[in-house]
N, C-alpha and C positions, 0 to 999 in steps of 0.2 A: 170384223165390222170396220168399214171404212169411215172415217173421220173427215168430211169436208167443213167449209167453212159455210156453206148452204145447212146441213145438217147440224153444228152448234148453233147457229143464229135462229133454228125454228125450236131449239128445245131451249133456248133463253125466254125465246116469244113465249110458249108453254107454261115456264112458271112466270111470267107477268099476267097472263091468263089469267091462271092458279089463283093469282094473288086477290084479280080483281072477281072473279067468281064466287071465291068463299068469302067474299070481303064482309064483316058482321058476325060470320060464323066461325073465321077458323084465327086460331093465337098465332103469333109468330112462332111459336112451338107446342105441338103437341104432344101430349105427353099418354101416358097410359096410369091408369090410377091402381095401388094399391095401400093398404094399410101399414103406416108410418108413422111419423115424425111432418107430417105436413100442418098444413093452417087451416085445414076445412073438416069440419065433424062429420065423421062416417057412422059410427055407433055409441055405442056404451056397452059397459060390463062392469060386475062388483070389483069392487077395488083388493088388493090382497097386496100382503107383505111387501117390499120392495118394489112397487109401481110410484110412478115419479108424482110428488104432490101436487105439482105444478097442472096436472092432470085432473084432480078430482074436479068436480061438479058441485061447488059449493052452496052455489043455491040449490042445487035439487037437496043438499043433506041440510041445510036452515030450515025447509020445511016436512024432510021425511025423518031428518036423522041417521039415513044412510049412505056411506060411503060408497059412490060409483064413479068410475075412469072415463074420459071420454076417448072415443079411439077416434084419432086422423087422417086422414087419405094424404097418401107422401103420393109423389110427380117420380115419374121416372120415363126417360127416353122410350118412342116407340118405337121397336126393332122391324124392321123391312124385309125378308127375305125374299130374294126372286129365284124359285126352281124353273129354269134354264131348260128346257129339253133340248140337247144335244146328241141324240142317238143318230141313225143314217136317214131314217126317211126323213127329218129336218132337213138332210144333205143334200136330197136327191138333187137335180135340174141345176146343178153349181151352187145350192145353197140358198135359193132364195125365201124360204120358209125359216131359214136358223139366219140371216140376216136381219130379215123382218122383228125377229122376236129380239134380234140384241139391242135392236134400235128404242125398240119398246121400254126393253129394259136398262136402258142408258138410260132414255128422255123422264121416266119414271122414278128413276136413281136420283137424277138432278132436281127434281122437284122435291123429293125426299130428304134429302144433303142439305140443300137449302133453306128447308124447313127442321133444321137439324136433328132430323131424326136422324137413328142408327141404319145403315143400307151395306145388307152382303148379297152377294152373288153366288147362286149355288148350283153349279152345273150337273146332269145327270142322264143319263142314258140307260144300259142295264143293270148300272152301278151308280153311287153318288160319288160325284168327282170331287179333287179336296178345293174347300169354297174358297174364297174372298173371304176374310173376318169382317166384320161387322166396322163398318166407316161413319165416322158423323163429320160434318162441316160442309161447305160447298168446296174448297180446294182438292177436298179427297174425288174429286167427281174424275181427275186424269186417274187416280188410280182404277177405277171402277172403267174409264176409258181403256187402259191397257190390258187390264184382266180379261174384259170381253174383245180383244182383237187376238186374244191366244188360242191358240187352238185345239180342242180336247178331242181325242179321238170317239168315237160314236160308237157304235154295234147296237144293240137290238134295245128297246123299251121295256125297261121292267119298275115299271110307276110303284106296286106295293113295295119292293125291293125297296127302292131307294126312298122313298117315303120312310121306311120303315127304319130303313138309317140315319136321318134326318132329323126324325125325332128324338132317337136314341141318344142322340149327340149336341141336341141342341137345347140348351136351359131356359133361354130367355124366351117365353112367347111374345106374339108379335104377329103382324100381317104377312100374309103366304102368298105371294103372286107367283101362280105357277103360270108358265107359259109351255104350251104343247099342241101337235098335234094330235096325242090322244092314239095315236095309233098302237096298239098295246094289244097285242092276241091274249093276255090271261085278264083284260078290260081295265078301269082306272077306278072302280066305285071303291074297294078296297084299301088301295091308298090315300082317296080322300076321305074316306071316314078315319082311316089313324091319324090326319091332321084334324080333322076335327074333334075327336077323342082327346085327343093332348093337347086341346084349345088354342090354339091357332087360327084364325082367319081367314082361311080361304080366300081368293079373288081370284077367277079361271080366265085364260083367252087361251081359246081354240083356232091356232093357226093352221090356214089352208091355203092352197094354192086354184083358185076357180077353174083356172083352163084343166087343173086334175080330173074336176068331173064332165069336162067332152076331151077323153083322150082321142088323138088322132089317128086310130087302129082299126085294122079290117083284115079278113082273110084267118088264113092260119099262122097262129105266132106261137115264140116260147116266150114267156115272163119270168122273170128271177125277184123274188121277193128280195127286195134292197138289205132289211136286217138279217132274215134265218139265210138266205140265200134258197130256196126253197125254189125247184123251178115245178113250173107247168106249164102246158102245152095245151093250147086250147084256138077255137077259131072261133073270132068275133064278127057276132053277129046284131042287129040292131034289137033285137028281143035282150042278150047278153049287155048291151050298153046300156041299156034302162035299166036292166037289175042292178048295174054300176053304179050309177047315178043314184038308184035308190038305196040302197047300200051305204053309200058315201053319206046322203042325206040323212038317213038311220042314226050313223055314227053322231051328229054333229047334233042334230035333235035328242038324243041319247041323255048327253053331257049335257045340254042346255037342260033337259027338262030335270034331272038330276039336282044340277044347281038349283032351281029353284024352288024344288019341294026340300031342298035343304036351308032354303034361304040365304044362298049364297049369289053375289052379285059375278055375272059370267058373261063375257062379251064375243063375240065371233071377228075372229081377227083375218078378213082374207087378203092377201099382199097385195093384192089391186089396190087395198083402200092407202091413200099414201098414212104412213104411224102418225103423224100429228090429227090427222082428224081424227083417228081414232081414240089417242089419248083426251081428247076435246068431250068425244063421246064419254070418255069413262069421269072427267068430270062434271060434264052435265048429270049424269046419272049419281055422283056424289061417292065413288069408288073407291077414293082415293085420299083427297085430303077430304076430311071429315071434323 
């Protein structure tokens, strides 16, 4: 990922944006709630042996005479993860689909850091590559800057795979921005339901490249599929472009409509659109900071 000084100055804009967007709805830190040691009542339950006194409900026992705890919602950091697709077809055309998505996932970093939640980076192809640890502050953002300008070698998409590592390995839930283009021959539904199985939060962008679907081919060709290497031989014909185009479109309708009978928030990322409008989009729609 190339680092200009055009490129920090529009993902500073971003979280001034952030700031004034959610302004009324969101803390200067958001947190994720579980049962604690916090100051806000979540429940109750009978009281027993060694729970701390300081806990009981004393006026519910002045008028029942029974002894009950009150349980508290404790704060704890929300954790970020960004799954990375890094395989080849992100590579093809010198890269500009896994460009696209580091930007994304930098500007989306910073606004996360920022807002001092925890933010790792977790790169993945047909394997989960080893991530970025979980970073809070806004200084950690050059780390999260050099980690995504290293380079992880790619080979083929295997989304349950590495999902399925991800989970295994990872204790804190937290929000899951996966970024991909989905291109995946055993499909992607599989690996997003083990994130959402292990309660996770999904958040999808399907990166594409537009000019992909009017490729510029006629006659008789060989194509090598970028991941398996897989060739075939075939002549393109204007009947065969359209299956293309539909095909492509399939794909991307697929995942979209996927997302939302799961109720999961999912955006179509195609490089044409410059990453600040699109992160614009994902805060209109409320994606993100929440």
């Amino acid at each position: 990922m190339k680092l200009t000084d055009e490129f920090l100055r529009k993902i500073e804009l971003l979280y001034l944006v952030s700031k004034k967007v959610f302004a009324g709805n969101l803390q200067a830190t958001r947190r994720a709630k579980k049962l604690g040691a916090g100051i806000e009542v979540a429940d109750f339950r009978p009281y027993v042996s060694g729970d701390d006194l300081r806990h009981i409900d004393w006026n519910y026992y002045s008028s029942t005479r029974e002894l009950i705890v009150r349980l508290f919602e404790e704060e704890e950091d929300l954790h970020i993860y960004f799954l990375i697709d890094v395989s080849l077809s992100m590579q093809v055309a010198g890269g500009a689909k896994l460009e696209y998505a580091k930007k994304v996932a930098a500007a989306l970093s910073y606004i996360g850091l920022a807002n001092l939640d925890r933010v790792s980076i977790v790169p993945f192809a047909e394997r989960l590559f080893t991530p970025l640890p979980p970073s809070r502050g806004r200084s950690q953002i050059w780390k999260i800057f050099r980690f995504l300008e290293e380079e992880h070698s790619g080979g083929a998409t295997n989304i349950e795979a590495s999902f399925q590592t991800f989970v295994n390995q990872t204790r804190r839930r937290g929000l899951v921005v996966v970024i991909s283009d989905f291109f995946d021959h055993a499909g992607f539904v599989e690996g997003m339901n083990l994130l959402r199985y292990h309660r996770f939060e999904p958040l999808l962008f399907q990166v594409f490249d537009t000019e992909d679907m009017n490729p510029k081919l006629k006659g008789d060709v060989e194509l090598v599929d970028c991941e398996t290497q897989e060739l075939v031989r075939l002549r393109v014909t204007p009947a065969l472009l359209r299956r293309y185009r539909k095909a492509h479109e399939e794909l991307l309708a697929d995942v979209e409509t996927f997302a939302r009978r799961k109720n999961l928030l999912y955006f179509r990322a195609p490089i044409q659109v410059p990453f600040d409008e699109l992160i614009l989009r994902v805060f209109r729609a409320g994606g993100f900071l929440r």
